[in-house]
C-alpha positions as CSV (number, residue, x, y, z in Angstrom):
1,X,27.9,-109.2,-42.7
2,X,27.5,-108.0,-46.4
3,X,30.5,-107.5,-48.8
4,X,31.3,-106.5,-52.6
5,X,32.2,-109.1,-54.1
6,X,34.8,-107.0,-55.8
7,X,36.0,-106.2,-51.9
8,X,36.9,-110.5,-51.4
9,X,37.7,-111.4,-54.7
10,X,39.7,-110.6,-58.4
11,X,37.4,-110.7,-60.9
12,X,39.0,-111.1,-64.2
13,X,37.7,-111.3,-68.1
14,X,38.3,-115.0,-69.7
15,X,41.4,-114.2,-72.6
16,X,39.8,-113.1,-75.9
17,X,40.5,-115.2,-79.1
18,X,40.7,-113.3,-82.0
19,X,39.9,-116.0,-84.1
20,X,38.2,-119.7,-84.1
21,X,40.3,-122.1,-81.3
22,X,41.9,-124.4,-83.7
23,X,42.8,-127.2,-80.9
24,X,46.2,-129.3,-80.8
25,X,46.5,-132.5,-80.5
26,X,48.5,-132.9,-77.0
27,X,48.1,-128.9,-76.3
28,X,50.0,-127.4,-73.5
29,X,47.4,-125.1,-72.7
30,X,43.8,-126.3,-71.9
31,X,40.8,-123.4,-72.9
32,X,38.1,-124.0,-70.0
33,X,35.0,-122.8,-72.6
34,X,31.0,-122.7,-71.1
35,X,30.7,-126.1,-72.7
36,X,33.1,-127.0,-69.8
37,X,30.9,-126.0,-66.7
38,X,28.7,-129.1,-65.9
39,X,25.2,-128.4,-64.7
40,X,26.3,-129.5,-61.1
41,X,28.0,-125.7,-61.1
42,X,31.7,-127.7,-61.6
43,X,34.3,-127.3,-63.9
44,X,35.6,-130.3,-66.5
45,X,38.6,-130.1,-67.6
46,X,39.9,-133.7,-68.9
47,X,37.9,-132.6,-72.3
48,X,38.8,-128.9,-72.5
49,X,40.0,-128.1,-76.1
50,X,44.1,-127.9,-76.3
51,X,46.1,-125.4,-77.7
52,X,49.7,-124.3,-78.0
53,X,50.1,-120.8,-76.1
54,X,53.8,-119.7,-76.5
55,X,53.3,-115.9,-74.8
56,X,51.2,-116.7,-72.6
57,X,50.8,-114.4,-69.2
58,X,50.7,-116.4,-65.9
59,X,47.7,-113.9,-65.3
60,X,45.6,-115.7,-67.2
61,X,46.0,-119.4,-65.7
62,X,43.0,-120.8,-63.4
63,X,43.4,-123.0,-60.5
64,X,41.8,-125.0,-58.1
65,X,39.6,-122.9,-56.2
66,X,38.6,-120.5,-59.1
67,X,35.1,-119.9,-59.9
68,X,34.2,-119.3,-63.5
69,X,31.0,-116.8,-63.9
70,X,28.5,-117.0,-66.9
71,X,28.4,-113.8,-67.9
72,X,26.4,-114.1,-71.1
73,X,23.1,-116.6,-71.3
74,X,20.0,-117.0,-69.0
75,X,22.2,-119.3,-66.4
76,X,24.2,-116.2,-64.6
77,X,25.7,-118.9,-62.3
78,X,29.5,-119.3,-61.3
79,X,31.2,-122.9,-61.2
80,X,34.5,-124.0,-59.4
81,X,37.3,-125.2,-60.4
82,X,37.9,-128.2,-58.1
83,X,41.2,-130.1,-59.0
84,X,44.3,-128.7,-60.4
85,X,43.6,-128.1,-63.8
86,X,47.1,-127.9,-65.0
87,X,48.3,-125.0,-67.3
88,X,44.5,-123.6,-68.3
89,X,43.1,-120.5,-69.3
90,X,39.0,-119.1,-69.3
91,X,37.8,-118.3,-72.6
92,X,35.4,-115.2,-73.0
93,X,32.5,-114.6,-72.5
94,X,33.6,-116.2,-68.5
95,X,35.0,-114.7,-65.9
96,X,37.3,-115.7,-63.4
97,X,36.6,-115.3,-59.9
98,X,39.7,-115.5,-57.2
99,X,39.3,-115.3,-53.6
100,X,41.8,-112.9,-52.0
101,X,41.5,-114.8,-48.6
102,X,40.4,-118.4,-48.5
103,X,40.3,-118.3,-44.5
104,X,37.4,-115.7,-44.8
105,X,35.1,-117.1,-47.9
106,X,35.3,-120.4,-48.8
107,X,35.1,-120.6,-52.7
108,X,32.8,-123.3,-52.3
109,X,30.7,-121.2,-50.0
110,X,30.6,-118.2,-52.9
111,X,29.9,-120.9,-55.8
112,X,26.7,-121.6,-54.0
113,X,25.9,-118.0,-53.1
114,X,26.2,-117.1,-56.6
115,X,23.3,-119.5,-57.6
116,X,20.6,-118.4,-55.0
117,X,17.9,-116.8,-56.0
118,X,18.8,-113.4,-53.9
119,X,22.2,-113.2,-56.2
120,X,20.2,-114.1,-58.9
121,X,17.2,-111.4,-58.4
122,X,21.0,-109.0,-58.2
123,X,22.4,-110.0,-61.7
124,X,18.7,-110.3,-63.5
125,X,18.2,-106.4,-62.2
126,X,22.0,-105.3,-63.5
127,X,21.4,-108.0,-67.1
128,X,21.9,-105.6,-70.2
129,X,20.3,-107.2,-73.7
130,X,17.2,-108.1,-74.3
131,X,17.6,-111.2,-76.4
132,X,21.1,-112.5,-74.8
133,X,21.6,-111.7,-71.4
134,X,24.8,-110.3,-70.4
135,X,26.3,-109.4,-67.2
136,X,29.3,-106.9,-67.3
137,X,32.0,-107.3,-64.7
138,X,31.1,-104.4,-62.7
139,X,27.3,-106.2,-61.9
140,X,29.5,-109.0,-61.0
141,X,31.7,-106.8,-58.6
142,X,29.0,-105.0,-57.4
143,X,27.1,-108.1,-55.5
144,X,26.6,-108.5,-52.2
145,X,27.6,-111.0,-50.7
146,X,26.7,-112.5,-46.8
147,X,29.5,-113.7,-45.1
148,X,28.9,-115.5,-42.1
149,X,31.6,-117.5,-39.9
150,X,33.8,-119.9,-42.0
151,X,32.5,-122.7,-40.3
152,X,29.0,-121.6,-40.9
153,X,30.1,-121.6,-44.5
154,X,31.3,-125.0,-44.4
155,X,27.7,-126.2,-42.9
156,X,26.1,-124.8,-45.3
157,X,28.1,-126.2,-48.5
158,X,27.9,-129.8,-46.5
159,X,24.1,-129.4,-46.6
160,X,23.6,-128.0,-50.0
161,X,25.4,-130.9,-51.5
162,X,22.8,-133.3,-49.3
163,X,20.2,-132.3,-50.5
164,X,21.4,-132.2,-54.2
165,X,22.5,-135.8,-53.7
166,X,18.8,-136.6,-52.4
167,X,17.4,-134.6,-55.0
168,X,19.6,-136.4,-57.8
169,X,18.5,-140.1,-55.9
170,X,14.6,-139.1,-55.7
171,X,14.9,-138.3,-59.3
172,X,16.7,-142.0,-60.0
173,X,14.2,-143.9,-57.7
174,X,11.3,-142.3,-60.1
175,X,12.9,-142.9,-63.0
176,X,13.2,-146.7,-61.9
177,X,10.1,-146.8,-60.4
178,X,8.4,-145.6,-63.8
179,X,10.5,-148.7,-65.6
180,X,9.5,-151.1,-63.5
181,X,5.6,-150.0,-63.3
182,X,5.6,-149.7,-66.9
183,X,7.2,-153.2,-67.2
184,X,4.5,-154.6,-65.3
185,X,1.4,-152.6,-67.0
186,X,2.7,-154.5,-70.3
187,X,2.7,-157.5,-69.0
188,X,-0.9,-157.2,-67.8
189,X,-1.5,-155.7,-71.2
190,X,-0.4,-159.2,-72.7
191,X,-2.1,-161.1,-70.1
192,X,0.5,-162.2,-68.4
193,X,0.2,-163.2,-64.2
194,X,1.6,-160.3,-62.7
């Protein structure tokens, strides 16, 4: 089954700062930037930048579960928001993604969604600018997204993150491998018994 995105989830524009974030030391309010979306498509929060908020709208808070878009930039990926991240807010040029019903799409299951290649063949067709991409919310709404059975969902997040932890291994065991060969070339260089 295909959906709208905009049909299983609130898409809303991160807050707009009028001016440069000055951060506070000890901050009530974290400011989740792009900066703050790791390249494992996950939000970090323990270094977000903290300010002092005093009207701020409950609107604007993320929570666990959230996905945050990159809207602007050649990576048009989402990431999610896994633990609570307290009393935080999206900056622009994100977007926050909120699933109306968690028993039907698993957030996790629409984070990975967003960063395969038939989502991303949808955003580079609606991407506006020719020297910074940008996405506007309604190319964002206007995805389609497959929805299969919850538990189907669930499979499938289970073994996309396999194979990205065998991917980030097989890149490690190189990386060693390389080391310890190129240890071993230099000490034949020198002459040394290998």
């Amino acid at each position: 089954m295909r959906i709208k995105l905009k049909e299983i989830a609130d898409i809303h524009m991160g807050f707009s700062f009028r001016s440069r974030l000055e951060p506070v030391l000890n901050g009530t309010v974290a400011v989740i930037q792009m900066k703050d979306l790791s390249d494992e498509n996950t939000v970090e929060t323990k270094n977000a930048l903290r300010i002092e908020m005093p009207s701020l709208n409950k609107r604007h808070l993320v929570k666990a579960g959230d996905l945050l878009y990159r809207s602007r930039g050649h990576n048009t990926e989402a990431a999610i928001i896994q633990a609570d991240p307290g009393q935080a807010i999206v900056a622009s040029p994100l977007m926050r993604i909120r699933i109306f019903d968690t028993s039907k799409v698993w957030p996790a299951y629409l984070n990975w969604f967003i960063s395969q290649p038939e989502a991303q063949s949808f955003f580079a067709s609606r991407a506006k600018g020719s020297v910074q991409r940008m996405i506007s919310k309604q190319g964002l709404e206007d995805l389609e997204v497959v929805v299969p059975s919850l538990q189907k969902q669930k499979q499938i997040c289970e073994l996309a993150e396999l194979s990205a932890t065998e991917s980030k291994l097989s890149k490690e065991l190189l990386r060693v491998k390389r080391k310890l060969i190129s240890a071993e070339l230099m000490r034949y260089a020198k002459g040394e018994k290998i």
